[in-house]
mmCIF file as Biopython writes it, N, C-alpha, C and O atoms, coordinates in Angstrom:
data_model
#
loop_
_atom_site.group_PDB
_atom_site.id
_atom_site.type_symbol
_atom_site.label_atom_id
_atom_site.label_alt_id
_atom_site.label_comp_id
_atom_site.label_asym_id
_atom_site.label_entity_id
_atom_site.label_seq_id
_atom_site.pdbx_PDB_ins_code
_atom_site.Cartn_x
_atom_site.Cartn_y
_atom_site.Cartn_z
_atom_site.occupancy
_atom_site.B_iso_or_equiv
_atom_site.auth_seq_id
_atom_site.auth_asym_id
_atom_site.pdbx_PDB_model_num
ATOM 1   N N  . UNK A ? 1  ? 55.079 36.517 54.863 1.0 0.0 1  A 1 
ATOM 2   C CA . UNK A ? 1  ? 53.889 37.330 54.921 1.0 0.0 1  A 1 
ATOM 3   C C  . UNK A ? 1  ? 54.037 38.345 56.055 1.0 0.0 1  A 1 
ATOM 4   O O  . UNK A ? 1  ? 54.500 37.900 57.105 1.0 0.0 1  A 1 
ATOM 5   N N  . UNK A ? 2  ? 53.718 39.632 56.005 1.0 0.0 2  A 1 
ATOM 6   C CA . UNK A ? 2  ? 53.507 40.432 57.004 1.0 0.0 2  A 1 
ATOM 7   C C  . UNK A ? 2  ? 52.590 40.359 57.805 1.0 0.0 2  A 1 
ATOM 8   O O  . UNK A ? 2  ? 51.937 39.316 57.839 1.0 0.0 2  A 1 
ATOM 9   N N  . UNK A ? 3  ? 52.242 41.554 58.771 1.0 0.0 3  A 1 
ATOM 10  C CA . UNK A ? 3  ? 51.277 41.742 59.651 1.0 0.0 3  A 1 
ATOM 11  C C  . UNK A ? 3  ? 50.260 42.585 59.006 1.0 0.0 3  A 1 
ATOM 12  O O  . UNK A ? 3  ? 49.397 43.003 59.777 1.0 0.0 3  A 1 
ATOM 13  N N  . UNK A ? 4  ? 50.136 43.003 57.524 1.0 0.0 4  A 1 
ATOM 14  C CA . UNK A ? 4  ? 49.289 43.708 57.194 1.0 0.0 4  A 1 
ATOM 15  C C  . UNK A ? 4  ? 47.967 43.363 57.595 1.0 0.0 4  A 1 
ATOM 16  O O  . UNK A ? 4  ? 47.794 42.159 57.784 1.0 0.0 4  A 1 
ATOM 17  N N  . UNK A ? 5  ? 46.695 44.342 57.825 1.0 0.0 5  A 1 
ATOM 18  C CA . UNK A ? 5  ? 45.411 43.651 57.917 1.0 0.0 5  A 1 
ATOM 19  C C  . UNK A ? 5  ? 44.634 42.922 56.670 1.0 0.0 5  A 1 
ATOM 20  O O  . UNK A ? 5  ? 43.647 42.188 56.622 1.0 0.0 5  A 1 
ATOM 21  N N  . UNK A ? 6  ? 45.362 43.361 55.865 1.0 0.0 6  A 1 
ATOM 22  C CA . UNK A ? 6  ? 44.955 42.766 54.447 1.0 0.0 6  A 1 
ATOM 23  C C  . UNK A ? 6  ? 45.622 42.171 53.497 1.0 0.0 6  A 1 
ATOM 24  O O  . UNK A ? 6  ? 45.482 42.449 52.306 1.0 0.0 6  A 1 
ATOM 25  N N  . UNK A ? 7  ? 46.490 41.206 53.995 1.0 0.0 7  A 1 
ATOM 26  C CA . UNK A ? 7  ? 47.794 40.414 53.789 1.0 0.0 7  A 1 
ATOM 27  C C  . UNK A ? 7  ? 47.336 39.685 52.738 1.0 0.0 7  A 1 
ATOM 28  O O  . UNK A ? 7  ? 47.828 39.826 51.619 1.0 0.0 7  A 1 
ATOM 29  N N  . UNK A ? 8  ? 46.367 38.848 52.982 1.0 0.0 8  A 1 
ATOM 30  C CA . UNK A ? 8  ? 45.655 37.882 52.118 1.0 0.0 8  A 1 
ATOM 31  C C  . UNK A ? 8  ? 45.082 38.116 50.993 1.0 0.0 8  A 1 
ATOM 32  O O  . UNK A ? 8  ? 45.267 37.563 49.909 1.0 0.0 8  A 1 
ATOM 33  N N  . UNK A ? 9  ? 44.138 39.238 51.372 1.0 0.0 9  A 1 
ATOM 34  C CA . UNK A ? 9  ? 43.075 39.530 50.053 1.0 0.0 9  A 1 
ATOM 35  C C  . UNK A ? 9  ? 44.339 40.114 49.232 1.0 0.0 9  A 1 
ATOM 36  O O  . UNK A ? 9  ? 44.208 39.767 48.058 1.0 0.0 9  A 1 
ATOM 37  N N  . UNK A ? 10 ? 45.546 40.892 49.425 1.0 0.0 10 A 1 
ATOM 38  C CA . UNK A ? 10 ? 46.187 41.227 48.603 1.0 0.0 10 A 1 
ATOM 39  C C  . UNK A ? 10 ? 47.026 40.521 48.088 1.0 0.0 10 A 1 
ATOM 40  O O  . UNK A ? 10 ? 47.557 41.095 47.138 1.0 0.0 10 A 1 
ATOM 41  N N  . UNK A ? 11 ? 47.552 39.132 48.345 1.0 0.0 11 A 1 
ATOM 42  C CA . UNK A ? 11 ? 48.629 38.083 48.240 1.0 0.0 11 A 1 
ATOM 43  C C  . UNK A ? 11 ? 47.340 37.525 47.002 1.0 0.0 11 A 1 
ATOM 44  O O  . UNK A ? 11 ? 47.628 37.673 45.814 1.0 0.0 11 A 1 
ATOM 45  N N  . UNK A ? 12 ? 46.319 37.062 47.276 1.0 0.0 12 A 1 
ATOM 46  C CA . UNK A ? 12 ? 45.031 36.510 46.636 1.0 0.0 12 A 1 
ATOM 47  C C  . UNK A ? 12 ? 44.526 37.254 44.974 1.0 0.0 12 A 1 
ATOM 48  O O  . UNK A ? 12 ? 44.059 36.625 44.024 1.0 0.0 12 A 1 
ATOM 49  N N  . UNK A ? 13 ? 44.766 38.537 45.034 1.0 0.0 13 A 1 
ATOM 50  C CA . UNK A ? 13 ? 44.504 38.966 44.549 1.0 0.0 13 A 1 
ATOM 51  C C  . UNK A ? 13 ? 45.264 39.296 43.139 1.0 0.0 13 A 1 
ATOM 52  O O  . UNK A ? 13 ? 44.909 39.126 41.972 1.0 0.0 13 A 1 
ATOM 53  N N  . UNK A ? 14 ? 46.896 40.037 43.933 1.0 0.0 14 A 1 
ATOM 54  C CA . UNK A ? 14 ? 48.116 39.506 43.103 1.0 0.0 14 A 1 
ATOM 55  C C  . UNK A ? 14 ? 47.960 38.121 42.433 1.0 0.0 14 A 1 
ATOM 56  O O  . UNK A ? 14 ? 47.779 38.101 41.215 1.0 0.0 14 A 1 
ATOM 57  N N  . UNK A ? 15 ? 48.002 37.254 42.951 1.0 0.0 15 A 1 
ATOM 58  C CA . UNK A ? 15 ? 47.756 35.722 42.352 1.0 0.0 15 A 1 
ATOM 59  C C  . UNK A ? 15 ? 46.891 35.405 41.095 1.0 0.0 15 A 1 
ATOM 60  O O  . UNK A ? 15 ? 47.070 34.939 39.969 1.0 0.0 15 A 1 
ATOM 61  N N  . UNK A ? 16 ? 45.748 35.942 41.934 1.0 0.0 16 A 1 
ATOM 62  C CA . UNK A ? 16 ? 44.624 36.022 40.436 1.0 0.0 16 A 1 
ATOM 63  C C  . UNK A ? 16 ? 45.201 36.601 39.056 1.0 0.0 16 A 1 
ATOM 64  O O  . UNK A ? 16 ? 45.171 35.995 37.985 1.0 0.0 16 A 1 
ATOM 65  N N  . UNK A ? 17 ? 45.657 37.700 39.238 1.0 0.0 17 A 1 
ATOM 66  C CA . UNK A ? 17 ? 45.996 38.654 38.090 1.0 0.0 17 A 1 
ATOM 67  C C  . UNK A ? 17 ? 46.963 38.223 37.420 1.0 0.0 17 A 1 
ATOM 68  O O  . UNK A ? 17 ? 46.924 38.367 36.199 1.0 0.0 17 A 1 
ATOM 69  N N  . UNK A ? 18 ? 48.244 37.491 38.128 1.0 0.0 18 A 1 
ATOM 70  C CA . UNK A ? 18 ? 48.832 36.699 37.544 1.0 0.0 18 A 1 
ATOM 71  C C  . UNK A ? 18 ? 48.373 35.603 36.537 1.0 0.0 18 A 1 
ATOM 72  O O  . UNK A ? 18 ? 48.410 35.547 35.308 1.0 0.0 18 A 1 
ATOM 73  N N  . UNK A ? 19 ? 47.962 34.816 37.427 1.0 0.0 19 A 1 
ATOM 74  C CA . UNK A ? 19 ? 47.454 33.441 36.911 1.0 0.0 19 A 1 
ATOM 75  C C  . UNK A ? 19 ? 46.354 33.904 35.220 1.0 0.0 19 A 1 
ATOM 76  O O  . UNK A ? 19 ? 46.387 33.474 34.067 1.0 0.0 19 A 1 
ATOM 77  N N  . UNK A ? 20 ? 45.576 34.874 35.874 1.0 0.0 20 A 1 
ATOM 78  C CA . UNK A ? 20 ? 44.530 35.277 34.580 1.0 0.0 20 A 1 
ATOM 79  C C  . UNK A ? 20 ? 45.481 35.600 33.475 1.0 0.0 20 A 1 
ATOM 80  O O  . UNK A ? 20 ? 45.328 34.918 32.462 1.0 0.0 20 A 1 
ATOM 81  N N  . UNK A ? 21 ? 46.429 36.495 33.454 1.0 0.0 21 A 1 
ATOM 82  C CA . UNK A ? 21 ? 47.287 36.979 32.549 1.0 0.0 21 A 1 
ATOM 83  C C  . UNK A ? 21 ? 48.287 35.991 31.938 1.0 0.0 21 A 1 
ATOM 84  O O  . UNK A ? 21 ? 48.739 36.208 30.814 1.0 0.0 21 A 1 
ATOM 85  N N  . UNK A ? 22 ? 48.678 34.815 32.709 1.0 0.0 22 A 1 
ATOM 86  C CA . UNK A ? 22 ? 49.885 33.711 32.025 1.0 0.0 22 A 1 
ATOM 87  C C  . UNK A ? 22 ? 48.716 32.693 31.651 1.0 0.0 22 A 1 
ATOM 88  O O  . UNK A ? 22 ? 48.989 31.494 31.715 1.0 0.0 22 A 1 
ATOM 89  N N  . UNK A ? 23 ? 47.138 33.171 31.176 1.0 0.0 23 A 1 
ATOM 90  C CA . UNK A ? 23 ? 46.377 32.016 30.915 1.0 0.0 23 A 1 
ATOM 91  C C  . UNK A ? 23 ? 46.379 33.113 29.246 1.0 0.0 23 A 1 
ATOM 92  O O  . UNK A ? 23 ? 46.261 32.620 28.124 1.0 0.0 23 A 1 
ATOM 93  N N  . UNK A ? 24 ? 46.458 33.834 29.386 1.0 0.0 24 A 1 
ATOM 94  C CA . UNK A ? 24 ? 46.687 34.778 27.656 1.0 0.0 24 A 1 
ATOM 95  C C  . UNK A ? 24 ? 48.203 34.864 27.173 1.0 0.0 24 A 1 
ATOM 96  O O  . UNK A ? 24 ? 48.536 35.569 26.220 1.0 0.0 24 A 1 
ATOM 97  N N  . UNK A ? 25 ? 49.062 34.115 27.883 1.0 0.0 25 A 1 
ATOM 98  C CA . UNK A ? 25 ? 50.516 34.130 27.283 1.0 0.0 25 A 1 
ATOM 99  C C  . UNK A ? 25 ? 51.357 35.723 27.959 1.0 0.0 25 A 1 
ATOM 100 O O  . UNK A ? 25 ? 52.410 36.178 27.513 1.0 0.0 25 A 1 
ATOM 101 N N  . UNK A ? 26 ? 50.537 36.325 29.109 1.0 0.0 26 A 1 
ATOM 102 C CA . UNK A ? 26 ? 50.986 37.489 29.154 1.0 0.0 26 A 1 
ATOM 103 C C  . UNK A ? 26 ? 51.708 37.946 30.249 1.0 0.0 26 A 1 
ATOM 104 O O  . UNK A ? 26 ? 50.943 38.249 31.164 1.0 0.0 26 A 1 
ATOM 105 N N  . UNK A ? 27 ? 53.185 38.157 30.585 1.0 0.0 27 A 1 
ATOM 106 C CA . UNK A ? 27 ? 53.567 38.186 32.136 1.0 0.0 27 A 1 
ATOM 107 C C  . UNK A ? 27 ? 54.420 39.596 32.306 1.0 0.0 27 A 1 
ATOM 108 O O  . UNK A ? 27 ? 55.299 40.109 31.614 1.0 0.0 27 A 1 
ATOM 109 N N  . UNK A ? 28 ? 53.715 40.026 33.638 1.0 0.0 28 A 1 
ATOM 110 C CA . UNK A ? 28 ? 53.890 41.693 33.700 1.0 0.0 28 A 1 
ATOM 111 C C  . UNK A ? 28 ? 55.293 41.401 34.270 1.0 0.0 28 A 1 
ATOM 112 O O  . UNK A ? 28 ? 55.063 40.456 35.025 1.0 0.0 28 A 1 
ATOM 113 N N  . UNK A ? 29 ? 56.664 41.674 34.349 1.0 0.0 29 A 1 
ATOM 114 C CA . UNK A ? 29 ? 57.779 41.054 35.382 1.0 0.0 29 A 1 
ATOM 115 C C  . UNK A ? 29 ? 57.685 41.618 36.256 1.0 0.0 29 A 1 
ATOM 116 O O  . UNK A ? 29 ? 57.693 41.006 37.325 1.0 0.0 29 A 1 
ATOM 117 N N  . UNK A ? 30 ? 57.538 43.172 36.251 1.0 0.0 30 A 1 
ATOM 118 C CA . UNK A ? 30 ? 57.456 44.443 37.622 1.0 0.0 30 A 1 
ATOM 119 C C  . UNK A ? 30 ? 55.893 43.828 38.546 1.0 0.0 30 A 1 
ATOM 120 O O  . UNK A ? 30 ? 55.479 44.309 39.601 1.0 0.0 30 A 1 
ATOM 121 N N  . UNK A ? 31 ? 55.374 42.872 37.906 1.0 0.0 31 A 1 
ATOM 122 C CA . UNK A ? 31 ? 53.589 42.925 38.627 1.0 0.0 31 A 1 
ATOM 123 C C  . UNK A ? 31 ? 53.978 42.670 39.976 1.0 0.0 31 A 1 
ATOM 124 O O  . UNK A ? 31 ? 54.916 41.875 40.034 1.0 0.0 31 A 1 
ATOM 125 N N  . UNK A ? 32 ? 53.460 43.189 41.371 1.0 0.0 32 A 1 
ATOM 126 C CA . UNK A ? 32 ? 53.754 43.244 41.916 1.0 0.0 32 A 1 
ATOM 127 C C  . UNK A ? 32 ? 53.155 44.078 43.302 1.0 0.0 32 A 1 
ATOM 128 O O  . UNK A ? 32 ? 52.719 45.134 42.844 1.0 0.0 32 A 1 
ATOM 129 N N  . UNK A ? 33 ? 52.978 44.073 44.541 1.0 0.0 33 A 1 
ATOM 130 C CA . UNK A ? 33 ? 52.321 44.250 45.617 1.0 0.0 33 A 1 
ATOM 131 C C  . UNK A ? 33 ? 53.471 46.135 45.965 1.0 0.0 33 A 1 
ATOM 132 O O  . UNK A ? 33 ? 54.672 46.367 46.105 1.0 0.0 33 A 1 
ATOM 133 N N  . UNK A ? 34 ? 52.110 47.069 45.962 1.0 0.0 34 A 1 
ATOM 134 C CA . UNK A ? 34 ? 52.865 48.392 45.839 1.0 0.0 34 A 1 
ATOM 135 C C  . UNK A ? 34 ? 53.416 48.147 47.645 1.0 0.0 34 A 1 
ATOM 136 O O  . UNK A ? 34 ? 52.801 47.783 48.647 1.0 0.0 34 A 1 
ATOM 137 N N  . UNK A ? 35 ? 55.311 48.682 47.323 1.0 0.0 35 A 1 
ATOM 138 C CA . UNK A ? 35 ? 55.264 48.822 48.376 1.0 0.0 35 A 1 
ATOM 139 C C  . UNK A ? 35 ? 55.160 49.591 49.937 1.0 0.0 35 A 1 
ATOM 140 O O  . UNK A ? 35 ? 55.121 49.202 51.104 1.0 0.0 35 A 1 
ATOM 141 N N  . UNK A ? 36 ? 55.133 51.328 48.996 1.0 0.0 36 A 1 
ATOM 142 C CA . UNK A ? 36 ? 54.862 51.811 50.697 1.0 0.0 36 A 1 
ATOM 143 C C  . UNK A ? 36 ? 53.112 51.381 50.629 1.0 0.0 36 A 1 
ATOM 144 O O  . UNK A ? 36 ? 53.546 50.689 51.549 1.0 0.0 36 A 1 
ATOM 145 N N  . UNK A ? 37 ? 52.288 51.228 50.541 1.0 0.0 37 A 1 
ATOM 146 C CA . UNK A ? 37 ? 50.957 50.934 50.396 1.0 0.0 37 A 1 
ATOM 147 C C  . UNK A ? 37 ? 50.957 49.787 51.481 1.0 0.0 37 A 1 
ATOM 148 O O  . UNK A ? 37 ? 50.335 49.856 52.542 1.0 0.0 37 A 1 
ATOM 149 N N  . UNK A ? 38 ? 51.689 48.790 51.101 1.0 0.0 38 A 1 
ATOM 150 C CA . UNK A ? 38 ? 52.217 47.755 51.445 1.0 0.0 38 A 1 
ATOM 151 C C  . UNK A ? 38 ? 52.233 47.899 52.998 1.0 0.0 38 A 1 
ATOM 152 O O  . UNK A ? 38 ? 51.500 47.438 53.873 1.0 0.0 38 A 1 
ATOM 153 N N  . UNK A ? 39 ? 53.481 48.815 53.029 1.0 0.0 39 A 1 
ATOM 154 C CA . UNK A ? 39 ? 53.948 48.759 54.237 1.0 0.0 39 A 1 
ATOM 155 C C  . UNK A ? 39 ? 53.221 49.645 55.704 1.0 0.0 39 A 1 
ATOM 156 O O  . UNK A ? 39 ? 53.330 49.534 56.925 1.0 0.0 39 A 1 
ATOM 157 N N  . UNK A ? 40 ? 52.354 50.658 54.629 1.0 0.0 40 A 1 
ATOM 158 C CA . UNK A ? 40 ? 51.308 51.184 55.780 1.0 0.0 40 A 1 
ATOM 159 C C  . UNK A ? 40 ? 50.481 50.908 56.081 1.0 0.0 40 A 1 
ATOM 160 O O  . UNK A ? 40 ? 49.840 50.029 55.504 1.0 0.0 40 A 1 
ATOM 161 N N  . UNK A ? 41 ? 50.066 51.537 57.166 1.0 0.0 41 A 1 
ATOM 162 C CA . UNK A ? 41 ? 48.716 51.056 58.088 1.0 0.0 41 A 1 
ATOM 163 C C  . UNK A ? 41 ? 47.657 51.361 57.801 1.0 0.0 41 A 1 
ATOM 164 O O  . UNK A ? 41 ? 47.041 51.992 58.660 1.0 0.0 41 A 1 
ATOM 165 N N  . UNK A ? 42 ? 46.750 50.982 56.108 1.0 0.0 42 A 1 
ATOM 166 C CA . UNK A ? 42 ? 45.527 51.781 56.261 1.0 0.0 42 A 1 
ATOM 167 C C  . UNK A ? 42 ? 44.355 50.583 55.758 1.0 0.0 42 A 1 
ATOM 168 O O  . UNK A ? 42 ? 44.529 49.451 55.307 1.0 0.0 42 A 1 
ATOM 169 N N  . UNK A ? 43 ? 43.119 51.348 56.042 1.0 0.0 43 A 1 
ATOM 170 C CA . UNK A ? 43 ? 41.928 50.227 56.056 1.0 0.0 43 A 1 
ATOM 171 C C  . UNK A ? 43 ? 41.681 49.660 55.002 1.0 0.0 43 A 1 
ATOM 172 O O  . UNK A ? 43 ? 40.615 49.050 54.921 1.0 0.0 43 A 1 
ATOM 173 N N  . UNK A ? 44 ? 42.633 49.691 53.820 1.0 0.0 44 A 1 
ATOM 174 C CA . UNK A ? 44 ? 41.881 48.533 52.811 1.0 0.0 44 A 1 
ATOM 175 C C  . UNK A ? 44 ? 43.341 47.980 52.150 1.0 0.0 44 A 1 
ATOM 176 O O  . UNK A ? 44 ? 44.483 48.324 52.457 1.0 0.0 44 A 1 
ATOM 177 N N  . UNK A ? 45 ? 43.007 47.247 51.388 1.0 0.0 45 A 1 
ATOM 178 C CA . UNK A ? 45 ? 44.301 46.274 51.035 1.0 0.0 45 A 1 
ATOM 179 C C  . UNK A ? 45 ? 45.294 46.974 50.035 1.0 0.0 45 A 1 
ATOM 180 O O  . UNK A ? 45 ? 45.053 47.639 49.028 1.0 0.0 45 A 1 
ATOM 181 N N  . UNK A ? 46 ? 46.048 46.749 50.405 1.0 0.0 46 A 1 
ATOM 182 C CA . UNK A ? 46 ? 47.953 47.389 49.472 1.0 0.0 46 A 1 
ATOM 183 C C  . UNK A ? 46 ? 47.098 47.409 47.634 1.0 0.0 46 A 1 
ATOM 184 O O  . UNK A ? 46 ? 46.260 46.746 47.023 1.0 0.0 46 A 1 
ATOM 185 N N  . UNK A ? 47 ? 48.020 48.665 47.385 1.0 0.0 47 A 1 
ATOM 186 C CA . UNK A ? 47 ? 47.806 48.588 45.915 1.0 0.0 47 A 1 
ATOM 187 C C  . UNK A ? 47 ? 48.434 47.542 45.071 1.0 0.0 47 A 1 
ATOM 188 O O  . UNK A ? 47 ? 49.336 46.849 45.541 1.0 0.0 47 A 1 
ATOM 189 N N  . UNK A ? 48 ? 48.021 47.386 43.873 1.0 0.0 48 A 1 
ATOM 190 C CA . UNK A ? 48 ? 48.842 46.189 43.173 1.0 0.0 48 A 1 
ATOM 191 C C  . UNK A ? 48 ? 49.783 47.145 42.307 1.0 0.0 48 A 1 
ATOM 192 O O  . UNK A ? 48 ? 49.345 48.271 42.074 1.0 0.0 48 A 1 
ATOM 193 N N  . UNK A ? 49 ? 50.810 46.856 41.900 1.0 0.0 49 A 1 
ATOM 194 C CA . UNK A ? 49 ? 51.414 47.913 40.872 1.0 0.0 49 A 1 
ATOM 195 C C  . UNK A ? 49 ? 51.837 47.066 39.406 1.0 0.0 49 A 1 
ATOM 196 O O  . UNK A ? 49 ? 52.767 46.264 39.318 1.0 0.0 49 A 1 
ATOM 197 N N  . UNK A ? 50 ? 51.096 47.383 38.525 1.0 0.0 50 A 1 
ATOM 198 C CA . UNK A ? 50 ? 51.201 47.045 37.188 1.0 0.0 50 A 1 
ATOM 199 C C  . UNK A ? 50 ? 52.401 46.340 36.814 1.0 0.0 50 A 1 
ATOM 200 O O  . UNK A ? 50 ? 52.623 45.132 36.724 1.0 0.0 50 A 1 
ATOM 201 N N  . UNK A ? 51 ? 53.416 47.751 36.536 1.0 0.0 51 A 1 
ATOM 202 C CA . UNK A ? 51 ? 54.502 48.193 36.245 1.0 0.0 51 A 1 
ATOM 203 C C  . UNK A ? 51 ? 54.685 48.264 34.874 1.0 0.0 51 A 1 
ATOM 204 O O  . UNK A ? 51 ? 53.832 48.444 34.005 1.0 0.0 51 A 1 
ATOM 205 N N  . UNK A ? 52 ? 56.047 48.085 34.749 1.0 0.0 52 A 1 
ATOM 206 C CA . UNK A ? 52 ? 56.116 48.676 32.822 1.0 0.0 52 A 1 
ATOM 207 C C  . UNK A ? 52 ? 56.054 47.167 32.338 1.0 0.0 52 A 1 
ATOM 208 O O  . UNK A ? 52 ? 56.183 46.149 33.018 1.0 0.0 52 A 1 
ATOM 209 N N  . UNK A ? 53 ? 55.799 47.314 30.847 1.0 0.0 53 A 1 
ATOM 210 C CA . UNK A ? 53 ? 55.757 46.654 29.910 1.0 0.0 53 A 1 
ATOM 211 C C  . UNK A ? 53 ? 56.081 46.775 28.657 1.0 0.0 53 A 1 
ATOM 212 O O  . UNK A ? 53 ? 56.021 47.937 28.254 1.0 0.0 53 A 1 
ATOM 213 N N  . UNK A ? 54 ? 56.519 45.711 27.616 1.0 0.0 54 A 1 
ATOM 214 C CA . UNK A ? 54 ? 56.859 46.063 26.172 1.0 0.0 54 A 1 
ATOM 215 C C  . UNK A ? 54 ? 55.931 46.643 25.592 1.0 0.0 54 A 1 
ATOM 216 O O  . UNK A ? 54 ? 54.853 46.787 26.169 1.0 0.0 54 A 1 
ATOM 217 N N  . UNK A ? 55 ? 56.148 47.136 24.244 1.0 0.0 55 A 1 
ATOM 218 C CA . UNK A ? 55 ? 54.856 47.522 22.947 1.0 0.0 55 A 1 
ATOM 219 C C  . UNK A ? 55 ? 54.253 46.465 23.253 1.0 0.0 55 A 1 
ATOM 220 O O  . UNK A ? 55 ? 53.232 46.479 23.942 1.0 0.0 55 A 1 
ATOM 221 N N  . UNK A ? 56 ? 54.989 44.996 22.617 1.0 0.0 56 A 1 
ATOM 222 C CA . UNK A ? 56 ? 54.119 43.925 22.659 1.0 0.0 56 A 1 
ATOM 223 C C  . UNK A ? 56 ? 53.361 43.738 23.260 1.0 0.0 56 A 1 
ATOM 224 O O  . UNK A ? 56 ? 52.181 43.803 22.914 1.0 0.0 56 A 1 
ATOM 225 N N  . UNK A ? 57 ? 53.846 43.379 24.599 1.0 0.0 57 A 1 
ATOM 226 C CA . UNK A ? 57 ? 53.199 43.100 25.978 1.0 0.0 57 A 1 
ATOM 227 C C  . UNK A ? 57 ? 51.889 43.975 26.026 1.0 0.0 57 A 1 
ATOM 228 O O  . UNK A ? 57 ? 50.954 43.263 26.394 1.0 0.0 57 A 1 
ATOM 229 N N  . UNK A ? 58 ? 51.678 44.673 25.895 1.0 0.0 58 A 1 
ATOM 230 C CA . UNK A ? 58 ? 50.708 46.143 26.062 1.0 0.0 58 A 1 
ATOM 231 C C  . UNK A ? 58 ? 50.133 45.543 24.610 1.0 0.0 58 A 1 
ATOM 232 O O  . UNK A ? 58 ? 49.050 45.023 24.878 1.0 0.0 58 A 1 
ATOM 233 N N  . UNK A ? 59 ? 50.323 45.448 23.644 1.0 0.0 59 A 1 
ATOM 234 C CA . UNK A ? 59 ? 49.298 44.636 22.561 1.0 0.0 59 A 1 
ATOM 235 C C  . UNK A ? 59 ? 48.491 43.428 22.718 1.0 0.0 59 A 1 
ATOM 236 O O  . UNK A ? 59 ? 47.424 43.081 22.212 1.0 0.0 59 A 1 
ATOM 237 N N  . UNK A ? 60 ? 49.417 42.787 23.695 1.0 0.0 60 A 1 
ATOM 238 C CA . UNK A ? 60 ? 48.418 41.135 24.123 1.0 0.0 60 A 1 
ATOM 239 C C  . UNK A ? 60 ? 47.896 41.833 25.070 1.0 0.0 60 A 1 
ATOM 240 O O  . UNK A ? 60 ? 46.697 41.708 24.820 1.0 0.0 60 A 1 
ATOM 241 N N  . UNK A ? 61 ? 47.965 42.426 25.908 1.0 0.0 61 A 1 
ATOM 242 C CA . UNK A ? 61 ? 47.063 42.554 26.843 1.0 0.0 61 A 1 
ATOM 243 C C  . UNK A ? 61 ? 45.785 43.238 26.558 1.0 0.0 61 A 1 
ATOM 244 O O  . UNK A ? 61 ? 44.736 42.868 27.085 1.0 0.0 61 A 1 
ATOM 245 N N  . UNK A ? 62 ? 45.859 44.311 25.663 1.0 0.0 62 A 1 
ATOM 246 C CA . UNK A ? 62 ? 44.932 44.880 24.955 1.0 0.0 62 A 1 
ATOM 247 C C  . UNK A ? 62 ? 44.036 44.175 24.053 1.0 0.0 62 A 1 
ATOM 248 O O  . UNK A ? 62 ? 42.925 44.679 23.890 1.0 0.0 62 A 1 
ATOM 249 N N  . UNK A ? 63 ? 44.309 43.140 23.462 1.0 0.0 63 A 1 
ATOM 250 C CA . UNK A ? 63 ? 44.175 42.089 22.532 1.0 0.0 63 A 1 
ATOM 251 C C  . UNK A ? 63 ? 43.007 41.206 23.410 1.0 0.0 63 A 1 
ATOM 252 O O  . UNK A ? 63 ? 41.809 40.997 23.219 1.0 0.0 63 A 1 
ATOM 253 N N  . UNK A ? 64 ? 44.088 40.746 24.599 1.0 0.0 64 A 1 
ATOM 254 C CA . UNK A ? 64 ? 43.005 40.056 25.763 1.0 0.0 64 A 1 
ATOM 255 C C  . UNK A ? 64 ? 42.000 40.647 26.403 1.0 0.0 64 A 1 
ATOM 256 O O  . UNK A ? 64 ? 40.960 40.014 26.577 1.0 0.0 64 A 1 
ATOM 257 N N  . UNK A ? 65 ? 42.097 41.617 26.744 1.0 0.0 65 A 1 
ATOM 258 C CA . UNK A ? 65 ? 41.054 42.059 27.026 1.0 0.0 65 A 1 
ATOM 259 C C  . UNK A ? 65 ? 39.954 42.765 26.632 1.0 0.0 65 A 1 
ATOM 260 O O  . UNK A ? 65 ? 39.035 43.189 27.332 1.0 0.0 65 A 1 
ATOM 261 N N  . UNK A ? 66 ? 40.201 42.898 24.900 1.0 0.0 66 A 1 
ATOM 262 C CA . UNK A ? 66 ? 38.881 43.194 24.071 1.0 0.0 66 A 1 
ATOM 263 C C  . UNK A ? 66 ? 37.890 42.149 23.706 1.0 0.0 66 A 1 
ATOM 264 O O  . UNK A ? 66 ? 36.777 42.352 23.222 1.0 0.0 66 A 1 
ATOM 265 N N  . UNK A ? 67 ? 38.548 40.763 24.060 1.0 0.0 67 A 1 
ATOM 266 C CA . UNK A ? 67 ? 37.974 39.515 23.821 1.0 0.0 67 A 1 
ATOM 267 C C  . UNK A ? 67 ? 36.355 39.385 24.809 1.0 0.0 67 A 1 
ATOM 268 O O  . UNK A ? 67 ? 36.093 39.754 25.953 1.0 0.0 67 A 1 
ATOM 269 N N  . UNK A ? 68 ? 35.629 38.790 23.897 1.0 0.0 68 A 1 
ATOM 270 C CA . UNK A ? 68 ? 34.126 39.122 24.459 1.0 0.0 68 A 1 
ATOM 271 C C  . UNK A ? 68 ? 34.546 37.608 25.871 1.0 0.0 68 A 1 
ATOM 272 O O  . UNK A ? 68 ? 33.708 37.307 26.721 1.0 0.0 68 A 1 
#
């Protein structure tokens, strides 16, 4: 873990998105904590970065998240 000020909520957060997404069969491989965001000094927590995905992949996820 770094010295970021927002180390946690962003480690926490990553986690969630994971976990929510391998509960629909769906795993981003690039998902992942952006890193100059990451690595600078500013007041709110590092971006998350998506990254790429298959057709498929991009169909379950779309799939999942039209679900009421």
């Amino acid at each position: 873990m770094s010295d970021h000020p927002h180390d946690r909520e962003a480690i926490a957060a990553l986690d969630a998105l994971r976990a929510a997404l391998a509960a629909h069969g769906i795993t981003l491989p690039s998902l992942d904590l952006h890193l100059p965001s990451y690595a600078g000094r500013y007041g709110s927590p590092p971006l998350i970065t998506l990254g790429n995905c298959s057709a498929a992949t991009a169909q379950r996820l779309a799939t999942a998240l039209a679900k009421p």
